[in-house]
C-alpha positions in Angstrom: 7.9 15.0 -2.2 10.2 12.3 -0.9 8.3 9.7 0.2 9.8 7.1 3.1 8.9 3.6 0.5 10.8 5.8 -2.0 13.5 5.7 -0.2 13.7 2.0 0.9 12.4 1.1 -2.7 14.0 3.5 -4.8 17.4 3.6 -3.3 17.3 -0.1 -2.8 17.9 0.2 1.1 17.4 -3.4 2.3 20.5 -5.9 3.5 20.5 -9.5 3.9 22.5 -11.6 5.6 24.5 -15.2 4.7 22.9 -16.7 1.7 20.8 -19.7 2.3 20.5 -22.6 -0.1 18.7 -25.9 -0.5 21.3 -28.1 -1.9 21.6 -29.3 -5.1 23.8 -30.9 -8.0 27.0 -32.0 -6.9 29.6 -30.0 -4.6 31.3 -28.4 -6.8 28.0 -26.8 -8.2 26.7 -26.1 -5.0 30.1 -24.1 -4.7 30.6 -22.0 -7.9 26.6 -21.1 -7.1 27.5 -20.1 -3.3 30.5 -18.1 -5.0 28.6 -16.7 -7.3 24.9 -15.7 -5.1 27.6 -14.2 -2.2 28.9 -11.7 -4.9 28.1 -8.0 -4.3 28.2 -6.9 -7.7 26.1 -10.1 -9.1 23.4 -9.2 -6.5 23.6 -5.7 -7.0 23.1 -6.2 -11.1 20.1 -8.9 -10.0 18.5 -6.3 -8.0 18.2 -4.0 -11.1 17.0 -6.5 -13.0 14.2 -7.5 -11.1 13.3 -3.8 -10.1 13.5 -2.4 -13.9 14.7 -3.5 -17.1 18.4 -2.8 -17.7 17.9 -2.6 -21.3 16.8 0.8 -20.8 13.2 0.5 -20.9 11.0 2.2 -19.1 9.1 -0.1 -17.0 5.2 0.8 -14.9 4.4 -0.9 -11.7 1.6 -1.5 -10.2 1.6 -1.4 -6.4 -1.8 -2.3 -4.5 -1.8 -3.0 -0.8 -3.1 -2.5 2.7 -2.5 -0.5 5.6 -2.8 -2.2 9.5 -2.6 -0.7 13.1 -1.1 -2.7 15.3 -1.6 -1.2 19.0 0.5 -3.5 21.4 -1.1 -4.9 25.3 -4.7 -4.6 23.5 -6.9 -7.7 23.5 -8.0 -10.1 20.3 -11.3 -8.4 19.8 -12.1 -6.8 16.6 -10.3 -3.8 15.8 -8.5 -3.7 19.4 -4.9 -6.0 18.7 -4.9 -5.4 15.1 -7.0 -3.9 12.4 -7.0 -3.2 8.7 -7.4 0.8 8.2 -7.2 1.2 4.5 -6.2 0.6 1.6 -3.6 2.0 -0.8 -3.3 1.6 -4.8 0.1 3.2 -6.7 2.6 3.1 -9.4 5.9 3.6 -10.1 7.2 4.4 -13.7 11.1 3.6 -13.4 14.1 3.5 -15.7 17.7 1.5 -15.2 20.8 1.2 -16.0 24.3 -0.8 -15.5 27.2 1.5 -14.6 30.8 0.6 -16.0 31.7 0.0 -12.0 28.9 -2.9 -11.5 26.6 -0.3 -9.9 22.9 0.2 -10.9 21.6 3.8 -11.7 17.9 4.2 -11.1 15.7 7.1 -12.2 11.7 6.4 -11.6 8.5 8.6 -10.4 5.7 7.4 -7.9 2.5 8.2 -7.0 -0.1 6.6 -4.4 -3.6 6.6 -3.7 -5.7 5.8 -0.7 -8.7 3.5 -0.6 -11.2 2.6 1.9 -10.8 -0.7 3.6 -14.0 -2.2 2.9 -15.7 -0.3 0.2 -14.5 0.1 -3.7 -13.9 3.8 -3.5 -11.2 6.2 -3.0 -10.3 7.4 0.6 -11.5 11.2 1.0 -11.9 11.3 4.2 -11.3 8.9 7.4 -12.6 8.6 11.1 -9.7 7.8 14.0 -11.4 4.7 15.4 -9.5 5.6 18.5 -10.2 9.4 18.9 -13.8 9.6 16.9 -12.0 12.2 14.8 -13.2 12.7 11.0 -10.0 13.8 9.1 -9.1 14.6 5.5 -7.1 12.1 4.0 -4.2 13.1 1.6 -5.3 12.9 -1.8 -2.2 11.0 -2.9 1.7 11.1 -2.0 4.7 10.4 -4.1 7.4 11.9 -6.2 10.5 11.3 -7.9 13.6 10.1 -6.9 17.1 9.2 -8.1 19.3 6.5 -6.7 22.6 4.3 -6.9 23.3 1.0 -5.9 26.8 0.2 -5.3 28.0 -3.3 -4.7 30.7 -2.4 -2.2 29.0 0.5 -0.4 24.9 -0.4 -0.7 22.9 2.4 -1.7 22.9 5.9 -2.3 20.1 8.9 -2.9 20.3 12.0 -4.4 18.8 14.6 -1.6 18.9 11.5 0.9 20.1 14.2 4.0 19.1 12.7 7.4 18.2 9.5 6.5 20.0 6.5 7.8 19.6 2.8 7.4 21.6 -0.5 8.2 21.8 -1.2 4.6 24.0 2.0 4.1 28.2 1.3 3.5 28.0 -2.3 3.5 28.3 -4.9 0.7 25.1 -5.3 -1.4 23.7 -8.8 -0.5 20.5 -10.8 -0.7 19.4 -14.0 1.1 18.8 -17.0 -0.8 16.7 -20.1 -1.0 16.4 -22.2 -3.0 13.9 -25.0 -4.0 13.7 -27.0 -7.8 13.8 -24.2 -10.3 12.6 -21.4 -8.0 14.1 -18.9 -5.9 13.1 -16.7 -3.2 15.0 -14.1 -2.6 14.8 -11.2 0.4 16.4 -7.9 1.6 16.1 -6.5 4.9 17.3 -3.2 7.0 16.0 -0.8 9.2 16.2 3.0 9.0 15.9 6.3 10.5 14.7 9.5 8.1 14.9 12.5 10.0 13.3 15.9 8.7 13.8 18.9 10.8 12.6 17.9 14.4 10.9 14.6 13.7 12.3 11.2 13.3 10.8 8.2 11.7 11.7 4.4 12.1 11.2 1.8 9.8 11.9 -1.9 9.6 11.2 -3.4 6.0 11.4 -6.6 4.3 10.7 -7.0 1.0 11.0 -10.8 -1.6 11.0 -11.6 -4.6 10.0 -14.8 -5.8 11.6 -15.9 -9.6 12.5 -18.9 -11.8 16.7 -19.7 -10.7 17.7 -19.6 -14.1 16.3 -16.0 -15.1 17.8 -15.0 -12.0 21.3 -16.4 -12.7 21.5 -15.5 -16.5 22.7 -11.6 -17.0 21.2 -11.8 -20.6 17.6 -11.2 -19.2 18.0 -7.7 -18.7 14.7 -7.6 -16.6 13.6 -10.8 -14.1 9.7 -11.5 -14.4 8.8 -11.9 -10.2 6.6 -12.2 -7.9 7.4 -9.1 -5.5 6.4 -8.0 -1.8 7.1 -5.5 0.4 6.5 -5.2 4.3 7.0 -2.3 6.3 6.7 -2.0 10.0 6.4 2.0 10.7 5.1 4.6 13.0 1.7 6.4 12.7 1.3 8.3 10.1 0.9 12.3 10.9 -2.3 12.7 9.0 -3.6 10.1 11.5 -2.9 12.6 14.6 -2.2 9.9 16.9 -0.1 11.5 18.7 2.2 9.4 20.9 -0.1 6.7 21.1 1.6 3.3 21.7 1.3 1.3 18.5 2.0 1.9 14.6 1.4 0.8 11.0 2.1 -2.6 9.3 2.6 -2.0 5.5 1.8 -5.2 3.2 2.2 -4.4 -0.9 1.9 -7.0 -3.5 3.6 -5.6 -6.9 3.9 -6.4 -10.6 6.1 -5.1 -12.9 4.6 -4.1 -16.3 5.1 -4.1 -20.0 3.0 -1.1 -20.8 0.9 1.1 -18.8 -2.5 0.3 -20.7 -2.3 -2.4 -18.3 -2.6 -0.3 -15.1 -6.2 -1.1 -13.8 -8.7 1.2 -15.3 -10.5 2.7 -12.4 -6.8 3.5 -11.0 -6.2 5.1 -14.6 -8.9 7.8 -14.0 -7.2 8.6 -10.9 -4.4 9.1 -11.9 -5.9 11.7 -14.8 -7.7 13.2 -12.3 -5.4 14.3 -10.1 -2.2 14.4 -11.7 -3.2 14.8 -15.6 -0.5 13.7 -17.5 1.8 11.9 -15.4 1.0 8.8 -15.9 2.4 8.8 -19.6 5.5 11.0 -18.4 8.6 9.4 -19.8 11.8 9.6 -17.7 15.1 10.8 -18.7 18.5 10.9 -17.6 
């Protein structure tokens, strides 16, 4: 099963706008850098390399995060404005490549689990603090996907019907800022999927954070970063809230790793729980 961050993550569906820099070295630095960080295809080849490894190898990464309701007109106390409802904890095993027309070609397979907000253990089941209402939680979502990013034309899925986004048909760009030998580096756009009668917004940001000159030399086939990813969504369905003002704020905090013996243990008997054998799956094209 498709799943809505496989979409914005997978496919790469996040736009910037004008790159911003902190100035430095003399002008005409400043200007073959502007040239060079404007460039769809340089951005779209930077984007591979920070989500994979464009050498080809198969890369794990590890996605923890948490889950807040937002419920708008509420007051500041506990749990009425804003309040953490759980927990997730996933990964995503993904291979890259480089087209010959500058656009990146993304296989990759992900699966996540929910955790309780407060407590180290997995999520089976969850009260509505609004309704009183003891549901099931899912046991885990996820799936694979296969993707394009174009530099001219942003990014494309394979089985991507009725979803729409701002990022779609339009250049491939990033936003920029610099600072000493670091660079931040961020995507926005907002989309629409829409599966038989329902429709789902989403607004998403997501950064990375990496040294300049990793970023701006092609010969690293895969950029080391610090990665984020925030989502502003509706309700989940599992929730059965209904049309209940309010939604979900999404906050993930990734790494990309080497190997997956690095995956946190605990998640690692999850995983072979649930989905025995997956976890070790190699892709292919």
């Amino acid at each position: 099963m498709m799943t809505r961050r496989d979409c914005l993550v997978g496919g790469g569906l996040l736009v910037a706008g004008q790159p911003g820099l902190v100035r430095a070295g003399s002008p005409s630095v400043n200007q073959k850098l502007d040239a060079r960080i404007a460039d769809p295809r340089f951005n779209t080849e930077l984007i591979g390399r920070l989500q994979g490894d464009l050498s080809g190898r198969q890369r794990w990464i590890h996605n923890p995060g948490f889950v807040f309701a937002t419920v708008p007109g509420q007051g500041l106390a506990p749990g009425e404005f804003g309040r953490l409802l759980y927990r997730v904890e996933g990964f995503t095993a993904r291979i890259s490549r480089l087209l010959d027309d500058g656009s990146v070609e993304e296989r990759s397979h992900s699966w996540m689990f929910y955790r309780h907000a407060d407590e180290d253990r997995w999520l089976e089941t969850f009260e509505n603090p609004w309704s009183g209402e003891m549901l099931e939680a899912p046991p885990y979502r996820g799936g694979p996907t296969h993707s394009w990013l174009h530099p001219a034309t942003g990014p494309e899925l394979e089985g991507g019907a009725g979803l729409e986004s701002t990022a779609i048909g339009r250049p491939t760009k990033l936003n920029w800022r610099i600072h000493d030998s670091a660079v931040w580096l961020t995507r926005h756009a907002a989309s629409r999927l829409q599966a038989g009668t329902t429709v789902r917004n989403e607004f998403s940001i997501d950064q990375w954070i990496c040294r300049l000159d990793e970023a701006l030399d092609s010969r690293h086939r895969h950029v080391p970063a610090t990665y984020s990813w925030t989502s502003q969504a509706q309700w989940q369905p599992w929730l059965r809230m209904g049309d209940r003002p309010g939604g979900l704020l999404w906050r993930i905090d990734s790494v990309v790793l080497d190997d997956v013996e690095q995956l946190p243990v605990a998640f690692v008997e999850r995983m072979e729980k649930l989905l025995p054998g997956k976890l070790r799956q190699r892709l292919t094209w």
